[in-house]
C-alpha positions in Angstrom: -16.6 -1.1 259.2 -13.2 -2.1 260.4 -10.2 -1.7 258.4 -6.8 -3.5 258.0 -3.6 -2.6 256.0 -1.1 -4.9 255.7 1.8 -5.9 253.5 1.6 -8.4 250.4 3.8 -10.2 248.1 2.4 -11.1 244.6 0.7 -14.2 246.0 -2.7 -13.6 247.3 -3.9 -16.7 249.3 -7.1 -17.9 248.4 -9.7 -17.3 250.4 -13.9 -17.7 250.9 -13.7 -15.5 254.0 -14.0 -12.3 251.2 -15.9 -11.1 248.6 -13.0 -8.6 247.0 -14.7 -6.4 244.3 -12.0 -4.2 242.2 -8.1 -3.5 242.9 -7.7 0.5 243.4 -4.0 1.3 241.9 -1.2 -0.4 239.8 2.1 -0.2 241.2 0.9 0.0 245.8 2.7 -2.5 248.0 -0.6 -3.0 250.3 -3.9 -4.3 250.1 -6.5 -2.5 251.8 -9.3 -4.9 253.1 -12.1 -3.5 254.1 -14.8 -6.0 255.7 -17.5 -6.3 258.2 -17.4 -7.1 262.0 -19.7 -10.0 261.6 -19.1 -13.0 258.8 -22.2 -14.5 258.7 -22.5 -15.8 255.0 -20.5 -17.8 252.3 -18.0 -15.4 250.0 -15.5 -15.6 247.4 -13.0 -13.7 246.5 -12.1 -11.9 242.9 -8.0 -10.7 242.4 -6.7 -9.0 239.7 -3.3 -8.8 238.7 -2.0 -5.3 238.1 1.5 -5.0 236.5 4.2 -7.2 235.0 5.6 -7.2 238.6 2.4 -8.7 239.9 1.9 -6.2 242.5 -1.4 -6.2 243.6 -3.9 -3.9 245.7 -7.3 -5.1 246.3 -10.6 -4.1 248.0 -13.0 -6.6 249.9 -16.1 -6.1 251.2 -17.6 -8.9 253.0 -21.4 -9.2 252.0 -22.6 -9.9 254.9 -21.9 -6.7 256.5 -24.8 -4.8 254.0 -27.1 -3.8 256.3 -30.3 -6.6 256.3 -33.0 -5.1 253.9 -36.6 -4.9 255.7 -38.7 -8.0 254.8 -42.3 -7.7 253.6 -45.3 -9.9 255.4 -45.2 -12.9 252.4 -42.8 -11.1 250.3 -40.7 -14.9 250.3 -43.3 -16.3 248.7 -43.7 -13.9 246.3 -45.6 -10.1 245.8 -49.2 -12.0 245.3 -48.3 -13.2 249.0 -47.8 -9.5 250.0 -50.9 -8.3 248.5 -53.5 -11.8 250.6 -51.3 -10.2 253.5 -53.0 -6.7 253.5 -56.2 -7.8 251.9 -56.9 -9.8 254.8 -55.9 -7.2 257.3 -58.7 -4.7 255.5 -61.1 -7.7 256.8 -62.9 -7.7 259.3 -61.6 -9.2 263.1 -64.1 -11.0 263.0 -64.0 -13.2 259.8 -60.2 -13.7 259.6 -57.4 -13.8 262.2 -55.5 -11.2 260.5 -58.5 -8.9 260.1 -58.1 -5.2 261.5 -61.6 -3.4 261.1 -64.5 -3.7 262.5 -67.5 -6.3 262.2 -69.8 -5.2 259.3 -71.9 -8.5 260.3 -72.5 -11.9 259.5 -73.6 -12.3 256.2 -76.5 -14.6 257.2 -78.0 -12.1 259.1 -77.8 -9.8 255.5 -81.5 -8.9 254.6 -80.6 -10.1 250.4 -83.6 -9.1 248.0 -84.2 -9.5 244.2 -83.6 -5.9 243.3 -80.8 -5.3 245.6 -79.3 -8.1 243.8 -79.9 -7.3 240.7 -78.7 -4.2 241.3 -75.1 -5.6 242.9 -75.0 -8.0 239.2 -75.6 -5.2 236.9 -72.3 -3.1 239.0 -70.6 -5.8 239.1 -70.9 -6.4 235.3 -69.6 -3.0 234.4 -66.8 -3.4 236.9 -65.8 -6.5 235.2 -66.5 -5.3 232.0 -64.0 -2.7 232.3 -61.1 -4.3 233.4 -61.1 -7.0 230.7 -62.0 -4.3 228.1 -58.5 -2.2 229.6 -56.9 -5.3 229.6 -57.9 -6.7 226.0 -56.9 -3.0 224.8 -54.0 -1.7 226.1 -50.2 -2.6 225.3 -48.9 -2.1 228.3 -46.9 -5.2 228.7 -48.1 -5.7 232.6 -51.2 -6.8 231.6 -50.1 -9.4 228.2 -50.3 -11.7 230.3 -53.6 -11.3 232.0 -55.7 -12.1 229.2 -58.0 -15.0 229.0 -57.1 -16.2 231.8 -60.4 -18.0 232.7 -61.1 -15.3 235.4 -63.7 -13.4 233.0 -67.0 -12.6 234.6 -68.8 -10.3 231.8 -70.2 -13.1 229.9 -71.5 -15.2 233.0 -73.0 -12.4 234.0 -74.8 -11.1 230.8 -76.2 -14.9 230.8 -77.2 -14.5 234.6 -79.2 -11.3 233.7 -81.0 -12.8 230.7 -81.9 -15.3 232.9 -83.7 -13.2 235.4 -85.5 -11.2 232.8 -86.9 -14.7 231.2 -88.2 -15.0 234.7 -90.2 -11.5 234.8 -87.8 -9.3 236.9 -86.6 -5.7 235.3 -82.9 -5.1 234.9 -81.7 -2.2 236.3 -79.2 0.4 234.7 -76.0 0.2 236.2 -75.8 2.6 239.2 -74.0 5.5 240.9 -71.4 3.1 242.4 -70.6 1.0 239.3 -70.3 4.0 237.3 -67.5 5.6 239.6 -65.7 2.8 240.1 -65.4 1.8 236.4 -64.0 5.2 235.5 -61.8 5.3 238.2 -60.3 2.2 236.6 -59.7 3.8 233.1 -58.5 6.6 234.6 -55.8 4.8 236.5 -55.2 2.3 234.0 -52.6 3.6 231.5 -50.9 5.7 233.8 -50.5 3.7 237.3 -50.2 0.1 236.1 -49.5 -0.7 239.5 -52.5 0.7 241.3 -54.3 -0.8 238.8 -52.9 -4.3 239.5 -54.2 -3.9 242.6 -57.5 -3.4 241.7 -57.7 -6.0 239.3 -56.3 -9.1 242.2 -59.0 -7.5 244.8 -61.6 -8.3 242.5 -61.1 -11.4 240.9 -59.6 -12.9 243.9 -62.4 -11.6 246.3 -65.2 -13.0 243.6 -63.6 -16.2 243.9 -63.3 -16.3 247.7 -65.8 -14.2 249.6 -67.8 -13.5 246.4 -68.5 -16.7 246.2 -69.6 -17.6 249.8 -72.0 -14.6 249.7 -73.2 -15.6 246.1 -74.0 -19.6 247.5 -76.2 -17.7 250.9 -77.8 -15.7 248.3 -79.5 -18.5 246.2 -80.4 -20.2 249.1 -82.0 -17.1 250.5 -83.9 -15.9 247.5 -83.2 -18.0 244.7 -84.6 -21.1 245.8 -80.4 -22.7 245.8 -80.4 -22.0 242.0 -76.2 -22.0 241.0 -75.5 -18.5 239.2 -73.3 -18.2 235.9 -71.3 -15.9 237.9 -70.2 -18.1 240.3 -68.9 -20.6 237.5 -65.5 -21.3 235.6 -64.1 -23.4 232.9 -62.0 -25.6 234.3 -60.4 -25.8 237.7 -60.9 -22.0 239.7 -57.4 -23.1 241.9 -55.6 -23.9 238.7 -56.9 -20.9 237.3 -56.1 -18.3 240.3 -52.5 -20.4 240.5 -51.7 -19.5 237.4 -53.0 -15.8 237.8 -50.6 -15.6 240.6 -47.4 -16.6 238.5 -48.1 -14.1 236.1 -48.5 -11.4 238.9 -45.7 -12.1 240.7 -43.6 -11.9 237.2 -45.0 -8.5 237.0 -43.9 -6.9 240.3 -40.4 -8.9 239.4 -39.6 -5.8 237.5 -41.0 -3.4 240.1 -39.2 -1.4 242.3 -39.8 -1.8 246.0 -41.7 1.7 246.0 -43.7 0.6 242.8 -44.5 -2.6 245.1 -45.7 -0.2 248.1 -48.0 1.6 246.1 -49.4 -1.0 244.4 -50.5 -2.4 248.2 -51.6 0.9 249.6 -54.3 0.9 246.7 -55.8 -1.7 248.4 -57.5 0.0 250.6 -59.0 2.3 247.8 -60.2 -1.0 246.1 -62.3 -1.9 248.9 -64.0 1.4 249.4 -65.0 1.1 245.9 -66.1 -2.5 245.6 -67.9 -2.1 249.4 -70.1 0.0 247.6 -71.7 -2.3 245.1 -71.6 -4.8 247.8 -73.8 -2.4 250.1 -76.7 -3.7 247.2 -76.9 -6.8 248.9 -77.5 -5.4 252.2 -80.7 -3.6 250.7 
């Protein structure tokens, strides 16, 4: 930072050049300016007046000499934007530009049967179960906002299930990788809200992209194209996931910036868990 000292009189000329933050003594003839090498941005300045004989003694700091905070992938547009940005690097090269791992092949090459299926619904159920039960529950006030929000799965699912036993198929107990995954959540919920914000975007917005894609190849696989409860909403699904979205990113408003980096380095724990139900498909 440069500094200048210089003589003044009781008149201060006005000035946007500065952004002058507190005067330092009472009775000093100088001002002490202290400012950055580069003016870059708009300022304004703030004098106060310090005695009867108007001496004054100010010191400015131009803003734009803070050093430039580090900018997140999509953190302009808001943390929901920051958390597509890493879920689509956990992808694989593959299926999206921004994807990182490695192919885990096309799902139309994916060998779907009835009881693999069923198995994936009934995981998937307690997964979703879960998280609207913590949700509907706790008072924590990150999550007021995140119920009924038209994202629900439980009772589309519960319909879906009735539905194949009508037709003769037996429903499975939730398995292994359900089970984990649903206690992991209650463990994490109360006490690492943000963690558990991840969790809860991954899977509602994954059902309602990829989830869906895999659900329509499914039916027309082994369900003779029949439409699933699970892949259905009230109302319109973008209108839905915008409004989702707002109430997110009013959440990690009153985050810190480490809060905000743990909640994105969950995501990769999200997908280890989720990747197992989905293996269900693949068997």
């Amino acid at each position: 930072m440069a500094t200048s000292r210089l003589n003044v009189s009781f008149r201060f000329p006005a000035s946007r050049r500065l952004d002058c933050e507190s005067y330092l003594s009472l009775r000093a003839k100088t001002v002490t300016i202290t400012y950055a090498r580069t003016i870059a941005a708009p300022r304004h300045h703030l004098i106060r007046r310090a005695n009867e004989d108007r001496t004054l003694v100010v010191n400015a700091v131009a803003a734009a000499g803070e050093k430039p905070k580090r900018r997140y992938p999509g953190e302009p547009k808001g943390f929901v934007e920051e958390m597509r940005f890493v879920v689509m690097k956990m992808h694989p090269k593959d299926q999206v530009k921004e994807g990182k791992n490695e192919s885990n092949g096309l799902v139309s090459t994916w060998n779907f049967t009835i009881e693999g299926y069923l198995k994936f619904l009934m995981d998937s159920k307690l997964v979703f179960e879960t998280l609207e039960w913590i949700i509907n529950e706790s008072t924590l006030q990150a999550y007021a906002g995140l119920k009924n929000t038209g994202l629900e799965r439980t009772e589309n699912l519960s319909r879906d299930l009735e539905w194949f036993k009508e037709q003769g198929y037996e429903i499975p107990e939730p398995m292994a990788p359900g089970k984990i995954y649903s206690q992991y959540l209650k463990n994490i919920a109360e006490k690492d809200p943000q963690a558990f914000i991840c969790h809860f975007f991954n899977i509602y917005f994954a059902h309602s992209a990829g989830g869906r894609m895999i659900g329509t190849k499914v039916s027309e696989k082994i369900l003779d194209n029949k439409e699933l409860e699970f892949y259905k909403w009230d109302g319109q699904l973008s209108e839905l996931l915008q409004n989702v979205s707002e109430e997110l990113n009013k959440v990690a408003e009153l985050w810190t910036r480490e809060e905000k980096n743990h909640c994105l380095a969950e995501t990769e724990i999200s997908f280890k868990f989720y990747w197992e139900i989905f293996r269900f498909l693949m068997s």
